[in-house]
N, C-alpha and C positions, 0 to 999 in steps of 0.2 A: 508421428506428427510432432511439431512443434510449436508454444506457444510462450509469449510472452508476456510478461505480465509484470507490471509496473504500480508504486503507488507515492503517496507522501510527498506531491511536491513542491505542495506549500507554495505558494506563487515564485515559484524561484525559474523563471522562465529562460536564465541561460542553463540552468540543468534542462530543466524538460526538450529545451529543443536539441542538446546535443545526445540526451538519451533517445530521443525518437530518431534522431542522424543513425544512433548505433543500431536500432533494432532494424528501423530501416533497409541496412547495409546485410545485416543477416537473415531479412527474408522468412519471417516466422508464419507460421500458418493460419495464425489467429495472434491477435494480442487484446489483453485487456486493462483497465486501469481500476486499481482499489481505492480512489477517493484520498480525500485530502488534497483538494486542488488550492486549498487557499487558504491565509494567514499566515504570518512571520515574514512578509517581504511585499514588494511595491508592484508584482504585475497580477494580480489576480485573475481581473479581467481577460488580460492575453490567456491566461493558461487557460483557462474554460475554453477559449474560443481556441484555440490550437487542439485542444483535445475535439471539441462542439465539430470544426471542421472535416476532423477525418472523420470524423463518425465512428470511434473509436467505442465500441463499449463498457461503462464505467460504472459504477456502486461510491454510494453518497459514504464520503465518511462524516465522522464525528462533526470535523469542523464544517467542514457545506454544508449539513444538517444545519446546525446553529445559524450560522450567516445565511442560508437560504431563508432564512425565516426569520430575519432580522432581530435575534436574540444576542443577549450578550452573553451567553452561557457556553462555548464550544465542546464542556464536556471532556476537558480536558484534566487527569487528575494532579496539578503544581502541585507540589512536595510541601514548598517554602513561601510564606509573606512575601518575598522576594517575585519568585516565580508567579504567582498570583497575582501582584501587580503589575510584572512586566504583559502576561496573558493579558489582560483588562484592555493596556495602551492598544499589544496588537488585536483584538477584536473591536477596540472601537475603530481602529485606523481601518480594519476592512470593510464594518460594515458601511463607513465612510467613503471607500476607495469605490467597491460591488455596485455595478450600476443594473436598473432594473429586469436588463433581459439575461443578466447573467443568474442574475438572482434568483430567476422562474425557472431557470437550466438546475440550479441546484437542487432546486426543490422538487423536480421531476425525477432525479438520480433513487435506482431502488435499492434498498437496503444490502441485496444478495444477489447473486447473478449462482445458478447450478447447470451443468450441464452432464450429459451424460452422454459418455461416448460407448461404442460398441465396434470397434476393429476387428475383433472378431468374435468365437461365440460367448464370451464374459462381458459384461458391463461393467462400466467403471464410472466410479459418479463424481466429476469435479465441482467442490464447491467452493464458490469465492465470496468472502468478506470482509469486510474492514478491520474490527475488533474482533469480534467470535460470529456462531449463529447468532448465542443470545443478547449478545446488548453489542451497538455500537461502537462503545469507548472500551471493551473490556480489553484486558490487557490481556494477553497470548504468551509470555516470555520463555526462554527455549528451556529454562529450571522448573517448568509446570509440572506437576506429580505426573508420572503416566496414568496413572487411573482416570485422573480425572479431567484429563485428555483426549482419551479414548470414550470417557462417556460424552464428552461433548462432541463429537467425531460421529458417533455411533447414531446419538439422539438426532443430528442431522442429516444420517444417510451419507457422508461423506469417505469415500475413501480417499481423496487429496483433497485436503482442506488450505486454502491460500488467503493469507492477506498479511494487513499491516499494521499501521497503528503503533508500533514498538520502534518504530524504526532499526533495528536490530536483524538482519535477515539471518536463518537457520532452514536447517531441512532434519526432522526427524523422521523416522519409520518404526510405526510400534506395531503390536498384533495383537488385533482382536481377539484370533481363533485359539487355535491348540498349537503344539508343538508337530502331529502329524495333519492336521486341516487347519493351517494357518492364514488369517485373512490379515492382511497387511495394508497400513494406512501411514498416508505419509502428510505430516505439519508443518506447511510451506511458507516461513516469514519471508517477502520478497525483498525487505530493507526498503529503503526510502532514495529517491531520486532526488530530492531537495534539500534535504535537513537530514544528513546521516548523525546516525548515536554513536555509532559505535567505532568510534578514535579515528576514522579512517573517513576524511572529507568529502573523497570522490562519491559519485553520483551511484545507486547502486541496482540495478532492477533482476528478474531472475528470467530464465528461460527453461521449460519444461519441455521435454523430450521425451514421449511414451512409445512403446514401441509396440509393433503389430501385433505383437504376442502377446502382450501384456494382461496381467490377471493378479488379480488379488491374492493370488496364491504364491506368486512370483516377487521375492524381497526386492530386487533389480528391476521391476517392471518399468519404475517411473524412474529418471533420470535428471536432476536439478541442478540446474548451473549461474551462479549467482557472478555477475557480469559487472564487473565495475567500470565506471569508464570519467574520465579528465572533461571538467567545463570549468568557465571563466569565472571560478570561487571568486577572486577578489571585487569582481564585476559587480555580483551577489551583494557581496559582502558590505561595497560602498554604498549599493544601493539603499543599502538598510542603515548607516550611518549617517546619510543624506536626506531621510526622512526621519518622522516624529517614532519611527519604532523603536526599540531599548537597543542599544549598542552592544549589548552581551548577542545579540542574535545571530552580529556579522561574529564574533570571536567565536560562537556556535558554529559556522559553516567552517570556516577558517581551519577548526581544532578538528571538528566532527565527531561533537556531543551533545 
């Protein structure tokens, strides 16, 4: 089977709709989205209701958490004074923007989505989140020790563990078990459909391909294909130069950092 799985798109609503054109076109089995519908650009609103429509289902990140509850805190960790200030401008501009039935949307979003499938006689337990199991904002990045990976992996029951929050997508596969009763577990960053980090602009989401045989035992069981695809960056870009948000944000989409 196949699934899709998408996050981070930060109201950037010409990514979101030509990545949902792309998944669309390929026909996935399921798709899901990891939160982060909103802040750093001018359609907030749209993206909730574009995702709200299809009945897409989705896990609250950092920032919908915050803005669903009308805080100014998103939980986001800014390095620099810099960064910090610029954060500030875009959470008050959405809590600003967030009208109130979007609002109540965000605030219903649950923290984890787990599923567990059985294709055949093995289970396999998919879990999705935004940051980690254990906290919302935590950071996931693909140089995480394996130990203490695998304990956060373990501690949640997860053999594919997926989310965002880094913007950054990677696929690792560590093992729990032994070298001869090997259980294998795979660390799915999906990257970001609105604000990519990682130098490369385009919009980025993953698509997961397990196969009917598949088994914890088997290194190849899960199959991770990270999909990049072209939208109207400069569209974006203006958008955000044309409002009160900080100008470094379109040169963020622009560079893809």
């Amino acid at each position: 089977m196949r699934i899709a799985l998408f996050s981070d798109i930060h109201a950037n609503l010409p990514a979101l709709q030509a990545c949902l054109a792309d998944i669309e076109n390929r026909k996935p089995d399921a798709v899901y989205c990891l939160g982060d519908l909103v802040g750093y650009n001018i359609w907030p609103n749209e993206v909730i209701n574009e995702i709200r429509k299809r009945g897409i289902p989705t896990i609250a990140g950092n920032y919908d958490f915050g803005i669903g509850r009308s805080s100014d805190e998103c939980g986001c960790a800014y390095k620099t004074d810099e960064e910090k200030e610029m954060g500030k401008v875009s959470i008050s501009y959405t809590n600003s923007m967030v009208k109130e039935e979007e609002r109540r949307y965000l605030r219903t979003l649950p923290a984890h989505i787990s599923v567990e499938y059985q294709l055949n006689d093995d289970k396999l337990f998919l879990l999705l989140v935004h940051g980690s199991p254990r906290k919302i904002n935590e950071y996931l990045f693909e140089d995480r020790d394996e130990k203490s990976m695998l304990r956060i992996m373990e501690a949640a029951n997860a053999d594919m563990m997926c989310f965002g929050h880094t913007h950054k997508p990677y696929h690792r596969i560590l093992n729990s078990g032994t070298e001869d009763q090997p259980h294998y577990r795979h660390a799915i960053n999906i990257g970001s459909v609105g604000k990519p980090k990682d130098k490369d602009p385009r919009g980025c989401y993953a698509m997961l391909t397990i196969d009917e045989t598949a088994s914890v035992k088997e290194k190849t069981a899960l199959k991770v294909e990270f999909i990049r695809f072209e939208y109207d960056i400069e569209k974006a870009a203006k958008a955000v130069e044309n409002s009160p948000l900080p100008n470094e944000y379109a040169d963020m989409l622009r560079r893809g950092y």
